[in-house]
N, CA, C and O of each residue as an XYZ file, in Angstrom:
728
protein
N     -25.606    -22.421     25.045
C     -25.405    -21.556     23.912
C     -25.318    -20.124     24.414
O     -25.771    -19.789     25.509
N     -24.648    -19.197     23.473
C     -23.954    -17.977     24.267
C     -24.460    -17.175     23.066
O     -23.790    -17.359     22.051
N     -25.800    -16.069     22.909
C     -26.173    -15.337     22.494
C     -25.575    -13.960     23.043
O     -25.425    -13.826     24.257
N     -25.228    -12.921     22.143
C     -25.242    -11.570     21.996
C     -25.471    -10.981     21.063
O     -25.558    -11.395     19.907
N     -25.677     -9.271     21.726
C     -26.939     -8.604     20.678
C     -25.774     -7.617     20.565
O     -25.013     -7.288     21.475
N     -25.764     -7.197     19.286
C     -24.679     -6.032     18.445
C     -25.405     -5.057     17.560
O     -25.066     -5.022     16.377
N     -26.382     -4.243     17.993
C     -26.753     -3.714     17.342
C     -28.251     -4.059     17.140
O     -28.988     -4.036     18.126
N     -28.729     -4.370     15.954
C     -29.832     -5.165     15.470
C     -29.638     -6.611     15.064
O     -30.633     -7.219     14.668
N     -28.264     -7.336     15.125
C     -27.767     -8.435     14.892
C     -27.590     -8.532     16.158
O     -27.357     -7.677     17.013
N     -27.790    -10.234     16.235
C     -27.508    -11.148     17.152
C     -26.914    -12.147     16.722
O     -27.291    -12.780     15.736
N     -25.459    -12.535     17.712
C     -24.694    -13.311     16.775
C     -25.042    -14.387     18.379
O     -25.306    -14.101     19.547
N     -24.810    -16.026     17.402
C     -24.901    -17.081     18.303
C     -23.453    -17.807     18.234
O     -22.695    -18.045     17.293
N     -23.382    -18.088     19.785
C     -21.845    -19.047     19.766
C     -22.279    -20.828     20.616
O     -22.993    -21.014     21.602
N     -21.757    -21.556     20.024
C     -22.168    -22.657     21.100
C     -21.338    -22.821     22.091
O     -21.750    -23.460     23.059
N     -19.802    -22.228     22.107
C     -19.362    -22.168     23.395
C     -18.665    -21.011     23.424
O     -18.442    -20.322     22.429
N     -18.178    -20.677     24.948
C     -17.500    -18.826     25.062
C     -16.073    -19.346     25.125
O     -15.271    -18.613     25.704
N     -15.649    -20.431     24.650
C     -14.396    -20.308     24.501
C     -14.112    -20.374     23.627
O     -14.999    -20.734     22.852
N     -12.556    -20.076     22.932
C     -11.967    -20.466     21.343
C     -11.447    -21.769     21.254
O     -10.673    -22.050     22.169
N     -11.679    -22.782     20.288
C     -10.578    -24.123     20.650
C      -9.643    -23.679     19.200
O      -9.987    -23.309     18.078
N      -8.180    -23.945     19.911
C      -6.988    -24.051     18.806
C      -6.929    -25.272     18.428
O      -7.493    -26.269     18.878
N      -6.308    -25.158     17.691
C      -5.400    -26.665     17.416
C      -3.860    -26.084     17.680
O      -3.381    -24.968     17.880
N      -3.501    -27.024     17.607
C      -1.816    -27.107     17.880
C      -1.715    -28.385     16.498
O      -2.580    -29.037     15.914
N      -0.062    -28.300     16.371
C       0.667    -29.549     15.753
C       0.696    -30.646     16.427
O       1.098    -31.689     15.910
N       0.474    -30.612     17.088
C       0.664    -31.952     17.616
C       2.010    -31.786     19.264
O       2.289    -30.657     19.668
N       2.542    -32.869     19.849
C       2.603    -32.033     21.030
C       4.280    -33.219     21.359
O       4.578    -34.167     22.086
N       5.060    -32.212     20.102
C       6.737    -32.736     19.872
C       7.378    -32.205     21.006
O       7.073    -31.094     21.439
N       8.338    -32.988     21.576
C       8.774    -32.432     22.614
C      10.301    -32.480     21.758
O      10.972    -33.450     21.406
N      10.505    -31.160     21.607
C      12.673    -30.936     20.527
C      13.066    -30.101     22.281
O      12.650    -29.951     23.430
N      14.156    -29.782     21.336
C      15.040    -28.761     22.233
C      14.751    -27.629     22.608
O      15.438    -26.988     23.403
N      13.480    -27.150     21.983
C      12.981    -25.458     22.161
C      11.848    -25.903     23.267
O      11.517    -24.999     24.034
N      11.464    -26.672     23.376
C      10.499    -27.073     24.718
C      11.777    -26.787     25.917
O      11.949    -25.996     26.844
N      12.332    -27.627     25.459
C      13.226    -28.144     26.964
C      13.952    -26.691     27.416
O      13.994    -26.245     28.563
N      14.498    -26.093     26.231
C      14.729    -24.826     26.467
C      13.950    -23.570     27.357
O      14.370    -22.738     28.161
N      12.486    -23.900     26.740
C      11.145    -22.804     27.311
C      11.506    -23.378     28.996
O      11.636    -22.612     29.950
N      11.589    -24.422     29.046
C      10.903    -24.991     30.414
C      12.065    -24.520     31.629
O      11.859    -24.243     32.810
N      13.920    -24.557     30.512
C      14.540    -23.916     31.291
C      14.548    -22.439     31.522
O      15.385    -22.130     32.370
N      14.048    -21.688     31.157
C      13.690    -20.450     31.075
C      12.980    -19.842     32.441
O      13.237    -18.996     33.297
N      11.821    -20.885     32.092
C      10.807    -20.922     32.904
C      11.616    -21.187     34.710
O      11.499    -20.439     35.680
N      12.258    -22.269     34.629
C      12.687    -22.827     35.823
C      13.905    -21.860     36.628
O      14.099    -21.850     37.844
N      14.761    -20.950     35.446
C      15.558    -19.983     35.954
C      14.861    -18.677     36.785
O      15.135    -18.105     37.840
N      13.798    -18.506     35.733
C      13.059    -17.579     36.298
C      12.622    -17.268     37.788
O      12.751    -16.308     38.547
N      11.923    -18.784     37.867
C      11.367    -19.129     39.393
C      12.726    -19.019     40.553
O      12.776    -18.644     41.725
N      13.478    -19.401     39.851
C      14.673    -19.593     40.438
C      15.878    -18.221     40.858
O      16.983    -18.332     41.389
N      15.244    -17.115     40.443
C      15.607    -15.631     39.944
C      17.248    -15.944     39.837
O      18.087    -15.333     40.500
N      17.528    -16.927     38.954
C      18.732    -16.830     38.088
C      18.532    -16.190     36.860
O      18.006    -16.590     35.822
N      19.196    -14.812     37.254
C      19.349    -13.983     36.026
C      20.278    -14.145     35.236
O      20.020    -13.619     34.153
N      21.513    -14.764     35.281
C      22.400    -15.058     33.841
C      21.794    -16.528     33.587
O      22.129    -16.273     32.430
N      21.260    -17.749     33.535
C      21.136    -18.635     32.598
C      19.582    -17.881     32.428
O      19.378    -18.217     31.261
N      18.489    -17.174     32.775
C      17.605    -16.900     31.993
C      17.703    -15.867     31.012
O      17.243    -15.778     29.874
N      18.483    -15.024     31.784
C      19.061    -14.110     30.008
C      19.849    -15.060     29.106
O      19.377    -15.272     27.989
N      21.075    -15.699     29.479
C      21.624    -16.660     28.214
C      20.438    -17.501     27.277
O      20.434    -17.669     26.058
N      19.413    -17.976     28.329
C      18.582    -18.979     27.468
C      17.719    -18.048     27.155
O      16.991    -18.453     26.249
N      17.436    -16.852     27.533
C      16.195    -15.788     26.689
C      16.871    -15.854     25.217
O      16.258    -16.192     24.204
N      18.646    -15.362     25.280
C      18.992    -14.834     24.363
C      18.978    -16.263     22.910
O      18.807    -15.905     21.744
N      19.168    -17.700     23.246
C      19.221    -18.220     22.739
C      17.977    -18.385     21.872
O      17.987    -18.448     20.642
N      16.832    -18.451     22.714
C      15.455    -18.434     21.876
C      14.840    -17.808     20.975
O      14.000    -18.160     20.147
N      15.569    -16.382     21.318
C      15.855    -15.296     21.109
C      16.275    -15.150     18.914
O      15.694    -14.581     17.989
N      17.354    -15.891     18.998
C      18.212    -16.222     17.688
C      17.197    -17.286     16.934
O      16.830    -17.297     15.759
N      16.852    -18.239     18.101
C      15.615    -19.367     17.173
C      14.109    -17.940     16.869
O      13.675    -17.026     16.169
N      14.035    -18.329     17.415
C      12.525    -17.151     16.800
C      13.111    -16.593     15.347
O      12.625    -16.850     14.246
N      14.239    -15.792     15.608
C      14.366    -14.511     14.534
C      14.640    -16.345     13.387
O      13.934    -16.737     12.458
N      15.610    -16.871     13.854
C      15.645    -18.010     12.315
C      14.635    -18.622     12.129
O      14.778    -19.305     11.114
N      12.866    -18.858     12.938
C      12.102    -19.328     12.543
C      11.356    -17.699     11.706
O      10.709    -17.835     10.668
N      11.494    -16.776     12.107
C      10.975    -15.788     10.875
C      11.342    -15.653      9.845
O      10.566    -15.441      8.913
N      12.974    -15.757      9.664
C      13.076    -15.870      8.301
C      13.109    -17.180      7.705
O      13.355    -17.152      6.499
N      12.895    -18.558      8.312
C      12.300    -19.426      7.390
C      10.853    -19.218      7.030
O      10.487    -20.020      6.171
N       9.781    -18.252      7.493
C       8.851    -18.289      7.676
C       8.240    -19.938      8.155
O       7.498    -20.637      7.466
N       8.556    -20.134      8.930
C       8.360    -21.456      9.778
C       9.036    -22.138     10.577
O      10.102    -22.507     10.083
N       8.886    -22.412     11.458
C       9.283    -23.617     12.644
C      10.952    -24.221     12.439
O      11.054    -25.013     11.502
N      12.045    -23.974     13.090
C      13.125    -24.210     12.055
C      13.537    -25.898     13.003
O      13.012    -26.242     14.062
N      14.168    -26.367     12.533
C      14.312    -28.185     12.630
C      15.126    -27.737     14.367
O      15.705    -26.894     15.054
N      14.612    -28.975     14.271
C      15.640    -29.069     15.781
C      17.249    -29.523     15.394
O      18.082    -29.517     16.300
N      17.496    -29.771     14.518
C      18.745    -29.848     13.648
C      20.096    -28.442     13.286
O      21.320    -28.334     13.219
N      18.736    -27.517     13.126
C      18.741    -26.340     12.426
C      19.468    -25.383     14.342
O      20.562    -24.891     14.619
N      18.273    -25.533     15.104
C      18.171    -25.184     16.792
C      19.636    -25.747     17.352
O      20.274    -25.149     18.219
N      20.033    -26.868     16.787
C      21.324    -27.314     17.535
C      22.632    -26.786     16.770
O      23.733    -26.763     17.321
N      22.479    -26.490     15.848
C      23.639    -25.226     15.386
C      23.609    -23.904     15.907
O      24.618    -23.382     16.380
N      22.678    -23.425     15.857
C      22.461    -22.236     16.451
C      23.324    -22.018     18.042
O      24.056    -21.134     18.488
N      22.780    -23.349     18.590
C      23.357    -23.469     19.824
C      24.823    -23.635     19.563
O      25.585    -23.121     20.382
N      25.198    -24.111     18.806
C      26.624    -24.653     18.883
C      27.370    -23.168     18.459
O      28.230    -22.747     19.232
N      27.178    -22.709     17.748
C      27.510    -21.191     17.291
C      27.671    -20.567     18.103
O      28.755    -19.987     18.158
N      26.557    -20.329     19.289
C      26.663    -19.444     20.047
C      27.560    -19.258     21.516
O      27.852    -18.255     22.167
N      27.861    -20.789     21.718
C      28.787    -21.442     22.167
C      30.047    -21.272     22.296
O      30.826    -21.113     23.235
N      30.129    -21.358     20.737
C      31.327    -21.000     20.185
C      31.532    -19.110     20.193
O      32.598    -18.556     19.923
N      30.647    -18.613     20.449
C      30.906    -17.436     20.216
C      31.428    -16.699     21.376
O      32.092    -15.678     21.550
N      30.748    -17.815     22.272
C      30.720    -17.316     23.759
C      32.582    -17.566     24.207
O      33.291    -16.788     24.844
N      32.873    -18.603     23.744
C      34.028    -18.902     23.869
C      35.484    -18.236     23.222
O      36.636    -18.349     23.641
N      34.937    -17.482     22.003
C      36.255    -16.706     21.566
C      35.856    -15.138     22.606
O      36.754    -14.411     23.031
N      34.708    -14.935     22.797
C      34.637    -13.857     23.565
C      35.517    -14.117     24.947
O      36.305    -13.227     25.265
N      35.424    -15.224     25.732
C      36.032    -15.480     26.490
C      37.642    -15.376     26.480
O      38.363    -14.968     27.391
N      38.061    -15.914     25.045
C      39.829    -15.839     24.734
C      40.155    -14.695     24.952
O      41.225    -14.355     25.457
N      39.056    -13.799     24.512
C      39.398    -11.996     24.178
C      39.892    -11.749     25.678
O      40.984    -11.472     26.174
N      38.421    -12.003     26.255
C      38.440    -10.943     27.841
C      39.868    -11.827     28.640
O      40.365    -11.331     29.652
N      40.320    -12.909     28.162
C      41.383    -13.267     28.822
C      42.530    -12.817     28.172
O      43.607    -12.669     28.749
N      42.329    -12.586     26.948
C      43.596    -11.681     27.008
C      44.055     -9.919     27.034
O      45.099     -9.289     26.865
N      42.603     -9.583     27.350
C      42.739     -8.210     27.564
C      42.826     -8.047     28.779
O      42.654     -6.860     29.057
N      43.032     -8.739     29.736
C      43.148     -8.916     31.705
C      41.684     -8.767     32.584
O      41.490     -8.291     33.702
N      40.502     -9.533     31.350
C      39.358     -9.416     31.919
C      38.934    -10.585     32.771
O      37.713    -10.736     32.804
N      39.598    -11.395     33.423
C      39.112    -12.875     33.557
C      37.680    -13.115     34.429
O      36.970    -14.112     34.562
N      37.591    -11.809     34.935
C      35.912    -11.871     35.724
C      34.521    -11.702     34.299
O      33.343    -12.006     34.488
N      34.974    -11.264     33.223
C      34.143    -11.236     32.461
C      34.173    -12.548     31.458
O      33.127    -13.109     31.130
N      35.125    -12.867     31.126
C      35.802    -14.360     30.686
C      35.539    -15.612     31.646
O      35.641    -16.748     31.184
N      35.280    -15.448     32.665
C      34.974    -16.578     33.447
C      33.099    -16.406     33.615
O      32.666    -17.190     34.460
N      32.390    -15.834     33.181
C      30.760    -15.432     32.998
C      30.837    -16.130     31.117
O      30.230    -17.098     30.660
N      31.453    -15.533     30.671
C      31.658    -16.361     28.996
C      31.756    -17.743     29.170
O      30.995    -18.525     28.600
N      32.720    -18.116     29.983
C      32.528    -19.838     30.137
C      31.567    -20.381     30.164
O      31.082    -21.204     29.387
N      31.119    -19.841     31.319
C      29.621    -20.055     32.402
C      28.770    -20.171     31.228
O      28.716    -21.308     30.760
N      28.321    -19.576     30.837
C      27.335    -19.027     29.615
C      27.711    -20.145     28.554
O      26.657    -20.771     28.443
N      28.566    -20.685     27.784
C      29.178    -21.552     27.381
C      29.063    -22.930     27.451
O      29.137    -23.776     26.560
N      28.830    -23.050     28.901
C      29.100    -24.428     29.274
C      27.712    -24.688     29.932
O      27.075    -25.717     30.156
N      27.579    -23.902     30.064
C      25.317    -24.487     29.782
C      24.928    -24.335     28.650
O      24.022    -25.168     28.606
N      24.968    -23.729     27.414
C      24.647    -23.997     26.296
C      24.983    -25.532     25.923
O      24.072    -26.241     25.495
N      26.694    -26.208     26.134
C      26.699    -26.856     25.558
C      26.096    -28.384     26.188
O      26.176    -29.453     25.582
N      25.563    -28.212     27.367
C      24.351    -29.183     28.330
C      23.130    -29.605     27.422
O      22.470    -30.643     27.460
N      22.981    -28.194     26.359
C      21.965    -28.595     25.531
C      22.382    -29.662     23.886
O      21.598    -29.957     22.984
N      23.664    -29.966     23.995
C      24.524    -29.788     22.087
C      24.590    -31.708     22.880
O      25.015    -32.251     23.900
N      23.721    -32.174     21.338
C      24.614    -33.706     21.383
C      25.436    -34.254     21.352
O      25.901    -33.537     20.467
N      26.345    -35.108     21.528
C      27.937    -35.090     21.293
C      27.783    -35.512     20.155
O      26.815    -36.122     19.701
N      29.055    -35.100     19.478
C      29.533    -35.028     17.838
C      30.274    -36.213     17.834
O      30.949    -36.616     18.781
N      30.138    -36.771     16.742
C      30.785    -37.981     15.980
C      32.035    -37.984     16.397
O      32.508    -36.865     16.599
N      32.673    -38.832     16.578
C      34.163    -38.974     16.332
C      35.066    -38.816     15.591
O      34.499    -37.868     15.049
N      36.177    -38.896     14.943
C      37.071    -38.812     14.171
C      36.957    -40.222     13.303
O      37.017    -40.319     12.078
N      36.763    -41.365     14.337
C      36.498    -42.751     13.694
C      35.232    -42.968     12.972
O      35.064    -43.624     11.944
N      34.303    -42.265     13.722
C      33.475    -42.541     13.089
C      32.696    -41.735     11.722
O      31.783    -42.140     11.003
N      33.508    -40.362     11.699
C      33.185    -39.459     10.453
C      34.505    -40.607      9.465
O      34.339    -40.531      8.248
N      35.337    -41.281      9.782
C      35.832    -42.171      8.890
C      35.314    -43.331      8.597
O      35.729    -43.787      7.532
N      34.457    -44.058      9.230
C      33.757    -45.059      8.680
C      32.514    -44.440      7.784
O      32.228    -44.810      6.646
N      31.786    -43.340      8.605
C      31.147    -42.915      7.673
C      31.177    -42.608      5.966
O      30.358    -42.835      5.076
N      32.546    -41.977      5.980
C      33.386    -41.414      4.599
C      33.404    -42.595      3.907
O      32.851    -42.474      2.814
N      33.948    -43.991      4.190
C      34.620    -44.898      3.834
C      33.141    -45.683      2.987
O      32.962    -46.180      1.875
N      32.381    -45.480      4.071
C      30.932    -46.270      3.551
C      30.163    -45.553      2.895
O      29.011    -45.970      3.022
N      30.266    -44.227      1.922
C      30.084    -43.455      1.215
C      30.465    -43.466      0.300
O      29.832    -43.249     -0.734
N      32.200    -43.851      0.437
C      32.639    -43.597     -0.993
C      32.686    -45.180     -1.261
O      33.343    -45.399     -2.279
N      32.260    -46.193     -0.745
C      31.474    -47.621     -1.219
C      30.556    -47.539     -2.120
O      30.567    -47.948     -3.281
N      29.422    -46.762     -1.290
C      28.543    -46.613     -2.231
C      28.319    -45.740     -3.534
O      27.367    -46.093     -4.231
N      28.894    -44.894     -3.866
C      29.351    -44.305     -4.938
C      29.957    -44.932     -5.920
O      29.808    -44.750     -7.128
N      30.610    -45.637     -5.404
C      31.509    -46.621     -6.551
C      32.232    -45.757     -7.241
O      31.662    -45.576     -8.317
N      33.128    -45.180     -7.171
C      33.974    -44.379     -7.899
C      35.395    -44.721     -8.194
O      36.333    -45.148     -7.521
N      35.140    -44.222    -10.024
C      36.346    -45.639    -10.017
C      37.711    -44.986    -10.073
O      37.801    -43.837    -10.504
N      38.805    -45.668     -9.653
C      40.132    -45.091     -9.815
C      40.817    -43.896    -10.518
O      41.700    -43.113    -10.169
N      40.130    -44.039    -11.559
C      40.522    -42.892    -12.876
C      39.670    -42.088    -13.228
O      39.545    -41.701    -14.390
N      38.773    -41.628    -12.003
C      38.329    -40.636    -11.475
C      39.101    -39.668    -10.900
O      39.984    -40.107    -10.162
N      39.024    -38.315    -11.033
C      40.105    -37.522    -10.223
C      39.186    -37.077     -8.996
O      38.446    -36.135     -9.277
N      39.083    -37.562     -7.692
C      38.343    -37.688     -6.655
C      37.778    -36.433     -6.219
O      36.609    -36.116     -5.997
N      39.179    -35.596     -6.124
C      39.408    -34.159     -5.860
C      37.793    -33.865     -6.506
O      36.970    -33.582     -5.635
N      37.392    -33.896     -7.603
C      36.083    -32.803     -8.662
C      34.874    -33.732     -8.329
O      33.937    -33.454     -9.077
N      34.521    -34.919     -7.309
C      33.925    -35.375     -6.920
C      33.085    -35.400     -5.402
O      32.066    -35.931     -4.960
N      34.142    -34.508     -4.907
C      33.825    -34.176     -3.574
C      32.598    -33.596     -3.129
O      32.074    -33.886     -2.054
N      32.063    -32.647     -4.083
C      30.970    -32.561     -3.939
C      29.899    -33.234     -3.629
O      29.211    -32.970     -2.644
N      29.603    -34.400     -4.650
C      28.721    -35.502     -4.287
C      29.008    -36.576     -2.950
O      28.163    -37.304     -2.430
N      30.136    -36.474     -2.651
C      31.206    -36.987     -1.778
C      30.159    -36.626     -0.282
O      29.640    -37.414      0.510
N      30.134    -34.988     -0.334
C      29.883    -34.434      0.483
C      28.134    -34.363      0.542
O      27.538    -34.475      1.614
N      27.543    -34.194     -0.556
C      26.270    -34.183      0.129
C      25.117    -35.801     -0.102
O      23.932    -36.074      0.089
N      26.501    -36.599     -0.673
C      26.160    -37.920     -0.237
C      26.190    -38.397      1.798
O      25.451    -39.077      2.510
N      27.596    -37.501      2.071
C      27.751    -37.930      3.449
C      26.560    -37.238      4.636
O      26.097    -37.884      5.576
N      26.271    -36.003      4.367
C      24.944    -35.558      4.651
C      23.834    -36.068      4.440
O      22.902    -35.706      5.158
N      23.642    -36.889      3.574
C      22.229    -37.448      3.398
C      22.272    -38.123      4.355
O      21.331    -38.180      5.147
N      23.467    -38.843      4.509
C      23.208    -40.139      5.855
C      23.758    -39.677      7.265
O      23.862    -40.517      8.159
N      24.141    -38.248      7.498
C      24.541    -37.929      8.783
C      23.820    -36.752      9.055
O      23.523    -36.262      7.966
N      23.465    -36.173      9.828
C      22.627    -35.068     10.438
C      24.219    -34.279     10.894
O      25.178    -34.714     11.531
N      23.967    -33.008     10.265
C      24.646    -32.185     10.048
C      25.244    -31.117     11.691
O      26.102    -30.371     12.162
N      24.145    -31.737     11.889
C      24.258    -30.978     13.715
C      25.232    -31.931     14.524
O      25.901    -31.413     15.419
N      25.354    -33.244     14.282
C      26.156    -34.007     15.118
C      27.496    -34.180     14.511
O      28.174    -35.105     14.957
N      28.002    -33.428     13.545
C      29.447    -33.377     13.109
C      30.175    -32.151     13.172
O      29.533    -31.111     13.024
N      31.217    -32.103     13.337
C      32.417    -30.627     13.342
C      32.653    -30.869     11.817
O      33.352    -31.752     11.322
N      31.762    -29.685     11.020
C      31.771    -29.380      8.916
C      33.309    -29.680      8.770
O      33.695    -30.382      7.835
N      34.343    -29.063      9.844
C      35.800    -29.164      9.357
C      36.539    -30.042     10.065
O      37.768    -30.035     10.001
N      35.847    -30.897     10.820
C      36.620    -32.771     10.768
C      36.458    -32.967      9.556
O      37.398    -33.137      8.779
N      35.046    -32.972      9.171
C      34.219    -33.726      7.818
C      35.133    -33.531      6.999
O      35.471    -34.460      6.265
N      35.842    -32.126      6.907
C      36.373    -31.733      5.482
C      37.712    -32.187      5.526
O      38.342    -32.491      4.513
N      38.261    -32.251      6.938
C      39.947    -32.301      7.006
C      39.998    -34.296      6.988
O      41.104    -34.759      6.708
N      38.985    -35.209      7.242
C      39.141    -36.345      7.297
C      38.481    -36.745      5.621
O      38.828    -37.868      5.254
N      37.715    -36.072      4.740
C      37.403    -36.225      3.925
C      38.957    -36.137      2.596
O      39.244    -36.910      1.681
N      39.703    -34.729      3.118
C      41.300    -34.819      2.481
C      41.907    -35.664      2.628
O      42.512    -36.263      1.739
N      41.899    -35.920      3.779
C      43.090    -36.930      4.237
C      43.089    -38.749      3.573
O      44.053    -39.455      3.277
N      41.569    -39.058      3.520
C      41.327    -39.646      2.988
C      41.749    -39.852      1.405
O      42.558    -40.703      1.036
N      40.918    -38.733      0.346
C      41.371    -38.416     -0.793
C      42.783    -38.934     -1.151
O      43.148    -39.803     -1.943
N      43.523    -38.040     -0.228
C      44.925    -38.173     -0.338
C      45.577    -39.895     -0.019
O      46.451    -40.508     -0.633
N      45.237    -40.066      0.472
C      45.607    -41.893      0.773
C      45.211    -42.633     -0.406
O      45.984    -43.370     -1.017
N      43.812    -42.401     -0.772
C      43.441    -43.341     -2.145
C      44.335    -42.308     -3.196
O      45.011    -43.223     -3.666
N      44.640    -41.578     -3.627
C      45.230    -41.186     -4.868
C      46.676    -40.969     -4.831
O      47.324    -40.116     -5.437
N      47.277    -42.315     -3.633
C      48.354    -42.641     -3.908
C      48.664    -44.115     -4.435
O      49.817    -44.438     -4.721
């Protein structure tokens, strides 16, 4: 036991350490991320530990404004975004005659996407669609078009939103439409 005196009070502790709790001990993509951080560091690779600072970087600020922990769902867009961002930056510096700064955009790019799951297929955001609008049951003399909505966050309920391209979803979701409402 760990007594100290403050004055005329004496406060008692039974041990001199603090115990936390934690949540529990999930291993997502922001672990694997920390650990690459960590491993660049040791490694004094300064562009993938700034790229992956900067990525964690974007998760933090979106776990503040959820005020909480954001999905690892949520973490794999982020990534994919930034990806993508990295990559029109790259179109730029190649067409302004930058290709030494455009070829660091790749770079940067193409380790982000080491972290991104591969995305559905074309076949398979169509079986998906197909086995959606099964279950809906929607009948012919329905105008499909003013249904899409439910269409759409029927197909989300059963697909995780991180493993699809939103505008396959939408351009195979038309194309579809268009076949049944002939």
């Amino acid at each position: 036991m760990l007594a100290l005196k403050s004055g005329s009070r004496r406060f008692l502790f039974s041990s001199p350490w603090r115990v936390y709790s934690t949540q529990g001990t999930t291993s997502d993509i922001r672990d694997v991320l920390q650990a690459r951080v960590k491993d660049a560091m040791r490694a004094k690779d300064k562009s993938t530990s700034t790229t992956l600072r900067s990525i964690l970087a974007e998760i933090n600020a979106a776990d503040k404004t959820a005020n909480d922990k954001v999905s690892s769902s949520t973490i794999v867009n982020i990534i994919r975004k930034a990806a993508a961002r990295r990559h029109d930056a790259a179109a730029q510096y190649t067409q302004a005659n930058r290709p030494d700064i455009a070829d660091k955009e790749l770079a940067e790019a193409s380790l982000l996407e080491e972290f991104l799951p591969p995305l559905l297929s074309s076949v398979e955001v169509d079986r998906k669609i197909q086995d959606v609008l099964a279950s809906l049951s929607l009948t012919p003399s329905q105008d499909l078009r003013k249904e899409t909505g439910k269409i759409f966050k029927e197909f989300y309920n059963q697909v995780d939103r991180s493993l699809v391209d939103p505008q396959l979803v939408k351009d195979r979701l038309n194309l579809v439409l268009n076949l049944e409402k002939r």
